[in-house]
N, C-alpha and C positions, 0 to 999 in steps of 0.2 A: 751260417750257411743253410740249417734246415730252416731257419726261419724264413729267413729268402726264397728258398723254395716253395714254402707252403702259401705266403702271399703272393706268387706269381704262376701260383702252380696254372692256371688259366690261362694265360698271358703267355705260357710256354707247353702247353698240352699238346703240341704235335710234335714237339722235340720229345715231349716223354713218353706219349705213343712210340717214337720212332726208335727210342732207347729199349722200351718195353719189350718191341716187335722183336726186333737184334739179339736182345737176352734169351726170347723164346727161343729162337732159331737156332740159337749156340746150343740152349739145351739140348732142344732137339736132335742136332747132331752127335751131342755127348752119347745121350741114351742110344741111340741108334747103334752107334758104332760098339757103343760096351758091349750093350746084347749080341748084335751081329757077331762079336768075333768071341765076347767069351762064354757064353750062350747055345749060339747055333756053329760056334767051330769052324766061322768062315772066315778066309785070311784078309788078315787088317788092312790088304791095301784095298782087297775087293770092299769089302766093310765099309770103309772109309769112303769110299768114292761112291757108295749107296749113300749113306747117309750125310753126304754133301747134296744130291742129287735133291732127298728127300727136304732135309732143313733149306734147299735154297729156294723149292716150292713153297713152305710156312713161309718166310721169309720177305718173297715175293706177293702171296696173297696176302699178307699181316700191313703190309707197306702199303699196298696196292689202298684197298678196301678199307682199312682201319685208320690207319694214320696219314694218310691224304686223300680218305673218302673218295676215292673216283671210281663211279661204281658203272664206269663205260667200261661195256665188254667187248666192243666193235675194233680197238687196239688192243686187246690180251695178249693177242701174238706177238704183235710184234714189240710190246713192250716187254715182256717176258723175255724176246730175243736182246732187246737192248742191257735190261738189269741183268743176264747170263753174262754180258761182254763186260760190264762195270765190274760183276764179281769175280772173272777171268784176270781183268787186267789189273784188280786192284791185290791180287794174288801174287802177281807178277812187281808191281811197285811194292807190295810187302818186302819179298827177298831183296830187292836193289836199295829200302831203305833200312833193311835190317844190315847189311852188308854195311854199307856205310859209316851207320853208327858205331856198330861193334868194333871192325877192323877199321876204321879211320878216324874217328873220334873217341873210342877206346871208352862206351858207355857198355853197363853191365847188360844181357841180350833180355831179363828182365824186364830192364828199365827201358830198354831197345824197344822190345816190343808193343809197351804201353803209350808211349812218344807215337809211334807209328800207326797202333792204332784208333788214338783219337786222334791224326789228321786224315786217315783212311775213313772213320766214320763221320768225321765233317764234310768231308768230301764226295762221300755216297749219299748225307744228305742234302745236300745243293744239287746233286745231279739229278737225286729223285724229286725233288722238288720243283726244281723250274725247267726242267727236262723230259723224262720221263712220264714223271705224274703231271706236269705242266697242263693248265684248263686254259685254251687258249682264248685270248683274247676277241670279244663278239665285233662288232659295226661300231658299235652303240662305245662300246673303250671298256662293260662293263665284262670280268670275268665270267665267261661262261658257266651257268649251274653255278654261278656264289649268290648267294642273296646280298640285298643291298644291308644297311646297318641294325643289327639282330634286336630284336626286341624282345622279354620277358616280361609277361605281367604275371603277377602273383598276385590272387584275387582269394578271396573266400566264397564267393558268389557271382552264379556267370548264369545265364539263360541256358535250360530253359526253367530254370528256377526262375519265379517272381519279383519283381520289385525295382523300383527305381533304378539304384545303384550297379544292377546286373544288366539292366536296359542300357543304360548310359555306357556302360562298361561296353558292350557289344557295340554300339554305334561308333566308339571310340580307339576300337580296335579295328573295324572296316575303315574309319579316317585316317588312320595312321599307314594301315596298308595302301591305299588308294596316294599318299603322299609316298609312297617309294621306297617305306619301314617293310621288313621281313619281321611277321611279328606271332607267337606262338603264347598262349594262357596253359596258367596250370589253377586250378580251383577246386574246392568242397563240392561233393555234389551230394543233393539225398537219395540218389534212386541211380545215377551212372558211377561208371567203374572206369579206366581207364581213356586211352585214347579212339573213344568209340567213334565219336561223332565230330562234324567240325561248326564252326559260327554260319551265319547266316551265308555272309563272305567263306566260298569251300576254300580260298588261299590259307584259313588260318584254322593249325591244329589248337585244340584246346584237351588237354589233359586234365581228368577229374580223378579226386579220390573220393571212392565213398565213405560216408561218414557211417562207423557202424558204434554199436554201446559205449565200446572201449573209446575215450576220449586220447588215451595215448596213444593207444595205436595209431589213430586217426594222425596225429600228429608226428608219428615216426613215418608212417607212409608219403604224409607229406614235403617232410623232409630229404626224405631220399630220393623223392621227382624231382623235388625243386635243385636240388643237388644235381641230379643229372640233367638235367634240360640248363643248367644254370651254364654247362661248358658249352654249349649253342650259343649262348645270348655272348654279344656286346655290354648288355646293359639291362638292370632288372628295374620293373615298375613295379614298388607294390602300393595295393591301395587302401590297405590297414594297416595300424601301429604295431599292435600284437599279431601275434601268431604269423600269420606270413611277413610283417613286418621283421621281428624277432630274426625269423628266417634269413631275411636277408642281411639285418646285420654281421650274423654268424658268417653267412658264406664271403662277405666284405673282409670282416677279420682273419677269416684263415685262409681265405682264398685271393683275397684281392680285388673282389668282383666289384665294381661298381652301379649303384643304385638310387634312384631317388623315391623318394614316400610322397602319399597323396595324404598332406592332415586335414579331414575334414571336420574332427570332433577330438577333444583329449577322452581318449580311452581307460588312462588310470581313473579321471573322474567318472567317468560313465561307469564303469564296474564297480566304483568304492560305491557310489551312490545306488545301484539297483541293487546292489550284496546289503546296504542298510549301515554301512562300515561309517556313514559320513552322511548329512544333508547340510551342507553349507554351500555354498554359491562356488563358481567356478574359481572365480578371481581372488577368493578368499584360499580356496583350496589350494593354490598355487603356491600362496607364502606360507600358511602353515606345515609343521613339520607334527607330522602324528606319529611317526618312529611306526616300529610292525609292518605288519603285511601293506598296510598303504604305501608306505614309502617308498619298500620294494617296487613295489609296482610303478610309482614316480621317476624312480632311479633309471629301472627296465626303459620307460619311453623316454628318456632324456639320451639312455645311450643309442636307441633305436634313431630317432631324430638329429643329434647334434653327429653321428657318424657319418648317415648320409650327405651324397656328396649336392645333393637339392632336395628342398623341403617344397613341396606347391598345396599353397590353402589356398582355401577356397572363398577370401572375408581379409578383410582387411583386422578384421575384431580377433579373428584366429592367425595373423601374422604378428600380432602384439603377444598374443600367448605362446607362440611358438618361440618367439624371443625372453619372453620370461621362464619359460624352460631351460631355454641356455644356447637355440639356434642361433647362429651368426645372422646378420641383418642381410649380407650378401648370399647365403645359401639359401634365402624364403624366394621364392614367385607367387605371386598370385597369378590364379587363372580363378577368372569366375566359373559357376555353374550355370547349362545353358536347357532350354529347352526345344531348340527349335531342330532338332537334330529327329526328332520323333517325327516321321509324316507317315504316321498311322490313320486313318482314317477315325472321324468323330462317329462311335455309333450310335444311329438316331432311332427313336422308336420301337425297334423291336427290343433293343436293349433290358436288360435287368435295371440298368437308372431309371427308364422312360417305365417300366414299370413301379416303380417307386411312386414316382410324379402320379400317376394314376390311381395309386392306391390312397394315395392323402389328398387327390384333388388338386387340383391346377391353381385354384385359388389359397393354397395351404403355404404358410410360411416352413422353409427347409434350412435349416443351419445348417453345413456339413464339417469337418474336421478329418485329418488326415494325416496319422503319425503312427511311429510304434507306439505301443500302446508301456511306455514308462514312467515312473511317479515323476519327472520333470516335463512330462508335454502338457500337462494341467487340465488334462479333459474330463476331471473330478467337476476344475473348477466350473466348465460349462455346463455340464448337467446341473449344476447346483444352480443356479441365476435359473434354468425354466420353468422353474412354479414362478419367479418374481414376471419374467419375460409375459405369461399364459395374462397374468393379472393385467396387463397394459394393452399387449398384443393378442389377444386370443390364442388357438392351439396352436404351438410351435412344436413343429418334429427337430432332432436332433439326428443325423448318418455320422457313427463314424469308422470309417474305412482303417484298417490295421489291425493289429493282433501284436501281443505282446505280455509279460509277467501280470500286466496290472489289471489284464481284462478281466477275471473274478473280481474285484475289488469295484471296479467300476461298474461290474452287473448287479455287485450288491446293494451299489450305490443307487443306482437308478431306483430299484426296489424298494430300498427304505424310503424315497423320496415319491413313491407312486408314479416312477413315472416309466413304468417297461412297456407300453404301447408308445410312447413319445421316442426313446429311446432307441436305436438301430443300430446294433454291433454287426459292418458287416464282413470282418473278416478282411486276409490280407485280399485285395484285387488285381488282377492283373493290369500293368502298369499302361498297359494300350485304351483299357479300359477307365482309367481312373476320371481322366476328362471327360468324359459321357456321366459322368456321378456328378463331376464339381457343374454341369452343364445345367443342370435338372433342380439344385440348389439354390436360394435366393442369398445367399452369405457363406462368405468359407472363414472361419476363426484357427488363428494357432495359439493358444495360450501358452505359449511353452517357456518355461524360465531359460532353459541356453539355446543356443543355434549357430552352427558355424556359418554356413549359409544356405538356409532352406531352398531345398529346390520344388517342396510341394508348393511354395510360394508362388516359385515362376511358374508350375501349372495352373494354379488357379489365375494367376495375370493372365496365363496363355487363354483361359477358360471364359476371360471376360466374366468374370463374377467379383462384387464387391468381395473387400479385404480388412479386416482386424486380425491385427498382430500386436505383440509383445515387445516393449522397448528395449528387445536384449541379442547380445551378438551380434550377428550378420544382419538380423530382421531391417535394422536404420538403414543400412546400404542398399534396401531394396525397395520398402518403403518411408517413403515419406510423409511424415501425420498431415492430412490434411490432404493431402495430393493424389497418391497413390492409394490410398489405406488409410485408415482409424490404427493408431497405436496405442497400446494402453499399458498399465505395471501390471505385473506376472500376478496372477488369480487376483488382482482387484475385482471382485465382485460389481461393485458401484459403476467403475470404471466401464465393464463391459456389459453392462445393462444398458449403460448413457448410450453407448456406441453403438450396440447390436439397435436401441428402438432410433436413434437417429439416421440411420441408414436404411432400415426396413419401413422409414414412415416418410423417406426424403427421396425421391424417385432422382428428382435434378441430380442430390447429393452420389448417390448409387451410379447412376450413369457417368457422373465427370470422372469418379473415383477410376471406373473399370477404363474410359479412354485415357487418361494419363498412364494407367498400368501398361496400358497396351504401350503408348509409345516408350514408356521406358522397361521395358520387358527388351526393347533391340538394341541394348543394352549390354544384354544376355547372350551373345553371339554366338553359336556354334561355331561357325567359320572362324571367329578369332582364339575360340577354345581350341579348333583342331593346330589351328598355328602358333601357337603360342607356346604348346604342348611339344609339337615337331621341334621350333627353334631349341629350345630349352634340352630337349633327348641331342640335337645334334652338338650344342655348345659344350654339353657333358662329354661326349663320342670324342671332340675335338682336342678336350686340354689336354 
């Protein structure tokens, strides 16, 4: 029975408000009356008929505002007059069913009275229910003041923090709204605190916590929002494994709540590898069993993933590993990554890229590159090939855009290699801006050994710039060797010398490259992202 409870506790929240309210109100009455008469020496009938007066106000405001949220004050009166005649005459059907039982069915007045009063408080909840607190019906069929089917996203990062993933996250929160979702974000923030501010779209609250020294704390904080916004939602999106992933398994198992995850990357590998615990390839990672803190952490996202009730990757390459995990073939969707959901304006010229372009010369060769800056995005391996690149090609500058653990390691590199005037660290950019960088570039490279599915990819297709990428993950479903891009094996050296001087000395080659990307960048659909996203939330909503 308590089990029961606890995973429906959601599911049954305004029957337990409604119990809760009741409870108070008896109390209320109790204390009232004790004090009144043995206290202040006032006779118990008077007493009593005070503190009926008093507890049937709690009572009515606890029901009222709390547990059927109707926070219209324009009927207080006269709804106040109606729950006074409910509480009148169910005083009166008291005595007629106490009477009953006792003297005609011959049950103890105990047991009388328990009988009697759960069908009295079933009965005052249906009335306040579709009666009383009743939200009448609009034109439209839709319940007045209800929103349509609730949405939670649980995010780590939301704007106006930086970066792709909180870009994308806000676009996709205004499309969901704009489809007929009621939809509310809870996130990490590094500088906001609570429910200060809202998305670009004012329809959608977004609650932040801030992130302060204490990492647990941070995470007790967020636990306790997501906890309370979690009895709002229908339904939670989170869009990391860990940490608000975690989150929402927890509140699925005790609560019942229902969720789906966004897998764009396995997270046990991504932290065994930056922590140094492990440098083996993804696919290998998966079957070995390292026992310790690795495994834990494998086990952690297997129950995080294999619970929810839809897994959506982002790759076909990441719907294979989510099944070697242990997800059900039926709980995966794919939904691609889209870029055209951005219509930020290209900025020209005055821009910090167009200064770039000016400082090395128009006729200057520019590689650019674009990642977190982690030992598997392989941007060691590019600065290494441009003393071979300078030998063939003359001076070649290297941008690259991000920040991350590896960036000392990669400053040192360039250093020992002579090359920190060729070299340009520039930090994270803000994501409006990123396309003004990859504009100003003659070559955008990802070396990267894994990828679910790059979406700095589709900016650089969107960017109309030639493309060398990595034969790994996601990268094959976007480009195609030959067509779209130059593909090559994760830090071949060789490999990406042949590619970068075949492209920078083949003007025909560069141009076919970047129109084929473009036509297969529409591909990349936002519009089939926001619907595919929508069906898939309402197919959940429906089972």
């Amino acid at each position: 029975m308590v089990k029961f409870l606890f995973n429906n506790f959601f599911r049954y929240l305004q029957v337990v408000k409604y119990i809760i309210a009741g409870g108070t109100a008896t109390i209320v009455n109790l204390l009232v009356l004790y004090f009144l008469t043995d206290y202040f020496q006032i006779w118990y009938l008077i007493s009593s008929a005070i503190a009926f007066f008093i507890s049937f106000f709690v009572s009515f405001y606890l029901q009222k505002f709390w547990t059927f949220a109707d926070s219209s004050k324009d009927k207080i009166i006269r709804q106040a007059g109606f729950y006074l005649a409910v509480t009148l005459i169910n005083l009166f059907v008291n005595l007629i069913l106490m009477y009953f039982f006792v003297e005609k069915v011959g049950l103890w007045y105990m047991l009388a009275q328990f009988i009697t009063g759960i069908f009295l408080a079933i009965e005052s909840f249906l009335i306040y229910k579709f009666f009383i607190f009743h939200k009448p019906t609009t034109k439209t069929g839709e319940i007045e003041g209800k929103d349509h089917l609730k949405l939670l996203i649980a995010t780590g990062i939301f704007p106006p923090e930086i970066g792709g993933p909180a870009t994308i996250l806000e676009a996709l929160a205004n499309s969901l709204l704009d489809q007929g979702l009621a939809v509310k974000i809870i996130t990490y923030s590094a500088k906001y605190e609570g429910k200060l501010s809202k998305s670009a779209n004012q329809q959608i609250e977004v609650y932040r916590v801030k992130q302060s020294k204490s990492k647990f704390f941070n995470i007790v904080k967020y636990f306790c929002l997501i906890l309370k916004l979690a009895s709002w939602a229908d339904l939670i999106y989170a869009t990391d494994t860990y940490s608000v992933g975690y989150f929402t398994y927890l509140i699925k198992k005790i609560f019942g709540r229902r969720y789906i995850i966004r897998f764009a990357g396995d997270s046990a590998w991504e932290t065994a590898v930056s922590a140094g615990w492990s440098d083996d390839y993804i696919v290998d990672f998966l079957k070995k069993d390292y026992g310790g803190k690795i495994e834990r952490l494998k086990q952690r996202r297997k129950k995080i993933l294999t619970k929810a009730d839809r897994v959506i990757v982002v790759s076909n390459f990441l719907a294979g590993i989510a099944q070697q995990i242990g997800v059900k073939p039926d709980k995966i969707r794919l939904i691609y990554n889209s870029v055209d959901f951005n219509h930020h304006p290209i900025f020209k010229e005055t821009t910090k890229a167009e200064q770039w372009r000016k400082r090395f010369g128009q006729s200057a060769k520019i590689i650019i590159t674009a990642c977190r800056l982690t030992p598997w995005k392989g941007v060691d391996g590019i600065i290494k090939i441009l003393p071979e690149l300078e030998k063939k090609l003359g001076r070649v500058y290297l941008l690259v855009l991000g920040d991350g653990p590896e960036l000392t390691n990669l400053q040192n590199l360039a250093r020992k290699l002579k090359l920190v005037n060729q070299v340009n660290f520039l930090g994270r950019i803000d994501n409006r801006q990123v396309i003004s960088y990859f504009k100003i570039a003659n070559l955008f490279i990802l070396n990267s050994n894994y990828e679910g599915l790059s979406h700095t990819l589709l900016e650089a297709m969107k960017s109309e710039i030639p493309i060398i990428a990595t034969k790994v993950g996601g990268n094959p479903e976007i480009i195609t060797h030959n067509r779209e891009g130059l593909l090559v094996n994760y830090n071949n050296q060789q490999e990406l010398i042949e590619a970068v001087y075949k492209i920078l000395t083949n003007s025909q080659l560069a141009e076919s490259l970047v129109k084929n990307a473009t036509e297969k960048l529409k591909q990349f659909s936002w519009h089939n992202t926001v619907k595919e996203t929508v069906k898939l939330i309402k197919q959940i909503y429906h089972e």
